[in-house]
N, C-alpha and C positions, 0 to 999 in steps of 0.2 A: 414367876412363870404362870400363863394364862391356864385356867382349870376347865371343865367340863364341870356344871352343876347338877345332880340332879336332884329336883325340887316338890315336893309332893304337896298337892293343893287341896282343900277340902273338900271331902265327898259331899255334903250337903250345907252343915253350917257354917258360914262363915269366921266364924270364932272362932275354928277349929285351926285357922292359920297360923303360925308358929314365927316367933320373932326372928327366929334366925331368917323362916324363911323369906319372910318381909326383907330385912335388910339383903338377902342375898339377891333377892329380885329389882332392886334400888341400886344395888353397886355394879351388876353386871353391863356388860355392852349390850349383848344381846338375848331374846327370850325365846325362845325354840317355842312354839304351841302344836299342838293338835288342833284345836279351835281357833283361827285367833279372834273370833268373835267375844266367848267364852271365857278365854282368858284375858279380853281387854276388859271384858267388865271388872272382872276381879282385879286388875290392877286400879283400873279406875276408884271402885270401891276403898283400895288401900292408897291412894294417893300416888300412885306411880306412874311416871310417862315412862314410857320403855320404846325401844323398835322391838317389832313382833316379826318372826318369822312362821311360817305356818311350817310345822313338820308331823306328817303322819302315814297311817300306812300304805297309802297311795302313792306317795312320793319318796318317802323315807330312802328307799335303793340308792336313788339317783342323788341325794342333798349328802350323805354321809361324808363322803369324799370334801367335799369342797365346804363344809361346815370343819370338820379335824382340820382343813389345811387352815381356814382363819385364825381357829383357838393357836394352834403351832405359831401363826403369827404376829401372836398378842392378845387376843381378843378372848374374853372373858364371858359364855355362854351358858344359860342355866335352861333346864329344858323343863318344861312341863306339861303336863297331861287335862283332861279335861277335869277329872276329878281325880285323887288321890296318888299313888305314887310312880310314874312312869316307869316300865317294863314289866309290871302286875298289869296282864292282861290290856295293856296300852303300848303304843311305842315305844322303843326308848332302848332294847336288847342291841340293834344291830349299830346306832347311835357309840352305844358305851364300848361295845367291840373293838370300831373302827379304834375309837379312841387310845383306847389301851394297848394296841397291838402298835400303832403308831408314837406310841410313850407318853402320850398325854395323861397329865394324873386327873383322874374320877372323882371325884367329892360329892357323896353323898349325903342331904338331910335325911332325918327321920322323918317320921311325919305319918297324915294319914293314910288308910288305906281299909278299904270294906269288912275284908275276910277276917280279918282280926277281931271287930266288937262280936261281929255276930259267931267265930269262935268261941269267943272266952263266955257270951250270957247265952250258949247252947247247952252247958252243964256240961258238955261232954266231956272225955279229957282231952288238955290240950298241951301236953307235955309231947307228945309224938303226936304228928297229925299231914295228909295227904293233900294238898292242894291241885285241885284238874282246873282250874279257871272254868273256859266257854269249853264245852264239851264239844268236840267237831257236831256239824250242824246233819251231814249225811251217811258220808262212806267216814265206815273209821267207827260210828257212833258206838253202835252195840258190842264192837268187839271190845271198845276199852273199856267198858261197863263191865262186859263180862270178866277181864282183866281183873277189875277192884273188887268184885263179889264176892271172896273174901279176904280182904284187906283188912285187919285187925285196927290197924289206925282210924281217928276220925279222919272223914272223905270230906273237902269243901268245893262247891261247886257257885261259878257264878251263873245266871241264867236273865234272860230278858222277860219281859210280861205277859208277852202271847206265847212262850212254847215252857211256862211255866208246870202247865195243870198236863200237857204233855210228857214232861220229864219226868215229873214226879209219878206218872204212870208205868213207865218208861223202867224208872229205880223200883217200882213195886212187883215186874215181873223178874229182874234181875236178883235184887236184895232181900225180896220178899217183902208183903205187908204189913209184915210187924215190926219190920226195923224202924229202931227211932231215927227221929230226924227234929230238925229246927229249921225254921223256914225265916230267915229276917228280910223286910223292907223296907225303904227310904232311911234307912239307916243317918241318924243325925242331924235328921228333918222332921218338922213338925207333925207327918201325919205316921214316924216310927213304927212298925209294929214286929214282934217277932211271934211265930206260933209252932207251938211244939206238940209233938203227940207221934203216934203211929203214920207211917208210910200213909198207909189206908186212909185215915182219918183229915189227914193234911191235905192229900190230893180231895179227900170228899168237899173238904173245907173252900179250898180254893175251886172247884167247881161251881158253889155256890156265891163264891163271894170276887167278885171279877177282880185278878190280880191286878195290881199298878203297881209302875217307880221298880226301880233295880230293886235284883233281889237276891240274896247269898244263900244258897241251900247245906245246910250241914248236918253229912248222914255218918249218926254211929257207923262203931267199926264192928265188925263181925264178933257178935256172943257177945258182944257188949252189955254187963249187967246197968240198969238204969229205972228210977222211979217214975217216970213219967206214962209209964204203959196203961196206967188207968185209964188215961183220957186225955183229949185234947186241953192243950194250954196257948189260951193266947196273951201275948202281954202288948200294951199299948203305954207309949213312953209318951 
């Protein structure tokens, strides 16, 4: 019986791509993309001719339908994202829906995805921990902020490069300026950096120093005891 794939691709290094997911990208009929610019490089890079079809948030409503009825009729479809695991904060939710209500079985790879390194080398802990992705960009904003402020778990947020020094303003009226945080970006890219310290100090930081490349913000959780209060820490990979 034809599966549904979903296939997670590397946030930045290429090395990071996983055998399985290699061969599952080689056996399939067809490759679902977000980019398919982006993801013919990458197949090209790994030696794969594949059909691409573009799927994303644009269009995703109207293709669900008529992509479940293929797989129903044989066809063997793996879907991928531009970087790391599709339905994290990429397409890929209403995709697996269709699918599964309609009884097509789901097969998930493992694989990459951002929030995790930059969880696990934030010290925080990460045994319980709250994931918000892109935080709504307008209406909606401050109230879910106020929601998590105090949320005992670590908080992880994804953000773009210009409304970075923003947000982190943003978490220092809400969370206050002493709460720790970890700041990673380019994660598994040659220019990596992650910086840790106080609210205050992280936002003074990235004022100074113009953010680039995606960035995973992760903020202790409320009374959170931690060593880092003395001062900023940046580490460069």
């Amino acid at each position: 019986m034809a599966k549904l794939y979903i296939v997670p691709t590397p946030i930045g290094n290429l090395d990071d791509i996983t055998l399985r997911a290699i061969k599952t990208l080689s056996d399939v009929d067809l490759v679902l993309a977000e980019d398919t610019r982006t993801s013919g490089l990458l197949l090209k890079h790994l030696g794969i001719e594949k059909r691409l079809w573009s799927h994303h948030k644009f269009n995703e409503h109207k293709t669900v339908e008529a992509i479940s009825e293929r797989i129903a009729a044989g066809e063997n479809v793996a879907l991928v994202s531009d970087a790391g695991t599709p339905g994290i904060s990429d397409p890929g939710f209403l995709l697996v829906r269709t699918c599964v209500e309609a009884g097509i079985e789901v097969e998930t790879l493992p694989g990459a995805t951002a929030f995790v390194p930059a969880l696990v080398q934030s010290g925080f802990p990460c045994d319980r921990f709250c994931f918000e992705g892109f935080l709504p960009q307008k209406k909606g904003r401050k109230t879910r902020l106020e929601q998590l402020r105090d949320e005992r778990r670590t908080i992880i947020f994804y953000e773009s490069p210009h409304r970075v020094v923003k947000t982190l303003e943003q978490f220092v009226e809400v969370f206050g300026g002493e709460r720790q945080v970890s700041v990673s970006r380019e994660l598994t890219k040659k220019f990596e950096e992650t910086v840790r310290g106080t609210l205050n100090d992280v936002a003074a930081h990235f004022k100074v120093k113009e953010p680039k490349g995606e960035f995973v913000i992760v903020v202790s959780g409320k009374d959170m005891k931690r060593g880092l209060a003395a001062g900023l820490e940046t580490e460069n990979e």
